[in-house]
N, C-alpha and C positions, 0 to 999 in steps of 0.2 A: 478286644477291639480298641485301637486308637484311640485317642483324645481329637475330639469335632471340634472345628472350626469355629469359633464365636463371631456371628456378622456383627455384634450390636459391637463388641470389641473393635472391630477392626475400620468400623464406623467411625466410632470414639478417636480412634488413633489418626483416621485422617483430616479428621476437624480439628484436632489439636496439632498436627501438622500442618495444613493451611495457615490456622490461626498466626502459630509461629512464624513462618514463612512471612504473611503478609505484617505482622511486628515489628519484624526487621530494619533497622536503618539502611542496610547492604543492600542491593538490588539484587534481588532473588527470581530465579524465574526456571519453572519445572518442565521439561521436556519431558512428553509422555514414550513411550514405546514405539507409537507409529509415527515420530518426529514432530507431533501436534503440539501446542502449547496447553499442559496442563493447569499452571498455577502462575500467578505473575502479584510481586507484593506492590505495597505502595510507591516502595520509592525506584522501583523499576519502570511501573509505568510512568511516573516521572519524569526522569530523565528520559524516556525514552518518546513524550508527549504527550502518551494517552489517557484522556480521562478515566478508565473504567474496567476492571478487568477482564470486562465483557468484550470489548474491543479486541481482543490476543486470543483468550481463549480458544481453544476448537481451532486454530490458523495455524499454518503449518510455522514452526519456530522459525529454520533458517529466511523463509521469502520475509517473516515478517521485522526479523531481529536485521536482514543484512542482502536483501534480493539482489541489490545491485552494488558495485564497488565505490568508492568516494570519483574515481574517474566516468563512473556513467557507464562501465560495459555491465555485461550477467557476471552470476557469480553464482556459478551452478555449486548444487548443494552437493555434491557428491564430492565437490574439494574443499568444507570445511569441515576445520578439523573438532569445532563442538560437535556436531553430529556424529564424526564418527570415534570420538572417545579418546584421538589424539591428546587431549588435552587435560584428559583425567586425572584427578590428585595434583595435579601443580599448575601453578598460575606459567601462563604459555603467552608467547608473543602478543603484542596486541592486534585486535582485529578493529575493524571498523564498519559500525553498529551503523541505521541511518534510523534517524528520526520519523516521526508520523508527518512531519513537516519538510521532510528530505534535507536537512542536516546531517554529515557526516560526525562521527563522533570516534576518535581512536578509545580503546577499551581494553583496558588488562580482566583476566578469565579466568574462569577455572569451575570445571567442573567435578559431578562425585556421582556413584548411582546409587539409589534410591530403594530402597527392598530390594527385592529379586524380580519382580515386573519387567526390569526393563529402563525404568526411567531414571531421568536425571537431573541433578539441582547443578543449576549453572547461575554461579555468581561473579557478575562485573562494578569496575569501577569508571569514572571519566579517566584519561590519560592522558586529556589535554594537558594539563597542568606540569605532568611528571615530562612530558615530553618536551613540551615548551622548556623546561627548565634544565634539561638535559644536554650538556654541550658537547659536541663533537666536532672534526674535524668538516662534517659534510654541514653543517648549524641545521639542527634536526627543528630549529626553530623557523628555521625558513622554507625546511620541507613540509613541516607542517601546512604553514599559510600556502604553499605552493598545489597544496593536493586537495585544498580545501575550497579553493579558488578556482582550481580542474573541474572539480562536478558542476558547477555551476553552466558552464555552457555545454556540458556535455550532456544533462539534463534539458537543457533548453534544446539542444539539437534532435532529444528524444523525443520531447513536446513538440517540435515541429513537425517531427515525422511521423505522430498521432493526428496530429492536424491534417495534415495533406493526404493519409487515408477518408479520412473524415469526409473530407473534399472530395474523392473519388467514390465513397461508397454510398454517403446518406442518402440516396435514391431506392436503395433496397428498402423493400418495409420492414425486410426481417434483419436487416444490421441494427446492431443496440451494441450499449457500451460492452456487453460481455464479448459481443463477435469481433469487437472491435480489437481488445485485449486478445483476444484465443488467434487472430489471424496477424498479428503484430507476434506471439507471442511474448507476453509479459502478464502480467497477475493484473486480475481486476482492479485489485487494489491498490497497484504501484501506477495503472491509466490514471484513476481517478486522485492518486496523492501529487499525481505531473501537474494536471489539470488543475487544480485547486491551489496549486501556486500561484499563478492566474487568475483566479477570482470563479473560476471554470468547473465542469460537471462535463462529463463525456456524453450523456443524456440530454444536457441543456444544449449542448454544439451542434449533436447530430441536432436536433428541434430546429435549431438558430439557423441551419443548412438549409434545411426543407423548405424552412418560412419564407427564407429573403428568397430560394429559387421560387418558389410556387407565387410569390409578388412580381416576381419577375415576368413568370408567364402569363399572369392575370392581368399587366399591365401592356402588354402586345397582345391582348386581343383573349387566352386561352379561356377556356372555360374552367369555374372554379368546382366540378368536377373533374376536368381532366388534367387541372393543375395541383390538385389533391392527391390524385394516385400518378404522377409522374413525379412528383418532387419526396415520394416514399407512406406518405399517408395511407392506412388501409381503411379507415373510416374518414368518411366527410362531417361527420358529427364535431369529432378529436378534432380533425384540423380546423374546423368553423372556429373554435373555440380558443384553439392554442392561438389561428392566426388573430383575432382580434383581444388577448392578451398581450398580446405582441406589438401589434402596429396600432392599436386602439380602436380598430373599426374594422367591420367582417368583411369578409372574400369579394361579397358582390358590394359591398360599398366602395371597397379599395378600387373595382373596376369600375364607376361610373366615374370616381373621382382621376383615374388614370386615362381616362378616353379623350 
């Protein structure tokens, strides 16, 4: 009979693997089998904004390393080339990473696999620097600031057009940030990183929706039950509460003071 498996071994090996990984000065970060983020070190999340490795982990790599391109279109995952192994054993063209804060970032790469699982250590570096400093005939210094200066309204044009759903749906009681993201198609989490360029929460806006409509209604006469469930509230308790967090004073006070 074979020689068995030792769990406590293989335990051992991937705590002293983590360990290693997050040591690191390089920015390390481990793509699992099903394209999930397995490991992510210190100076990855870093540069890339994130407090905590908690943040990445379990997130699918490419939406969280690179969803959208520095001009603001998708950047479907099935045309990079980390995922799919393009890029294995040598450092490959630079890609452009974005931030937790939606900053574009150019990145030299390079990945390797991992055991036999499946997985893979994909390490980058910035490439602002290299690129800036890089002369050529096209000044890859002025394309740089050129394409960095593109996302900016291209993202605002995204943000706007979260917005203006926003505006057409908050009436449903069952839109929330997530139906909001699933019928736009874009990741929850790339709604809510637009938003918070803004000061914003996709949660807080639908809310901010409802309140000013259902003041609206209260203040031509409506009843603040039937301004409660037309303006997307399914509880009048909820909305008693949110709207006089809001305007400082409740449903029926807002309507003697509006009469």
């Amino acid at each position: 009979m074979g020689p068995q498996a030792n769990p406590t071994a293989t335990a051992v090996d991937s705590d002293m693997l983590s360990a290693v990984i997050d040591m690191a000065p390089t920015p390390l970060w481990v793509i699992g089998s099903n394209g999930n983020v397995a490991l992510a070190n210190q100076a990855a999340l870093g540069m890339l904004g994130y407090r905590s490795a908690g943040d990445v982990i379990g997130a699918p790599s490419h939406d969280t390393l690179h969803e959208w391109r520095p001009d603001g279109s998708r950047y479907p995952s099935d045309s990079c080339p980390i995922l799919d192994g393009r890029g294995s054993h040598a450092t490959s063209a630079p890609e452009w990473f974005i931030t937790r804060a939606g900053r574009p970032i150019p990145v030299t790469w390079s990945t390797r696999p991992i055991g036999t699982g499946g997985a893979r250590l994909l390490s980058f570096a910035d490439a602002t620097e290299r690129l800036a400093a890089k002369g050529t005939h096209d000044d890859e210094r002025d394309v740089l600031a050129a394409v960095e200066a593109a996302a900016a309204p291209s993202r605002a044009a995204l943000r706007a057009s979260l917005l203006a759903h926003v505006r057409t749906r908050f009436r449903d009681p069952g839109f929330t940030a997530a139906t909001l993201a699933a019928e736009l198609h874009v990741s929850l989490r790339s709604v809510q990183q637009l938003l918070a360029e803004e000061g914003r929460s996709p949660a807080t806006e639908i809310r901010r929706r409802r309140l000013e409509f259902a003041s609206s209604l209260i203040a031509r006469g409506t009843s603040v039950h039937h301004a409660c469930r037309a303006s997307g509230f399914s509880e009048t308790g909820t909305f008693t509460r949110a709207f006089r967090r809001h305007f400082g004073k409740s449903p029926s006070e807002w309507a003697r003071t509006s009469a």
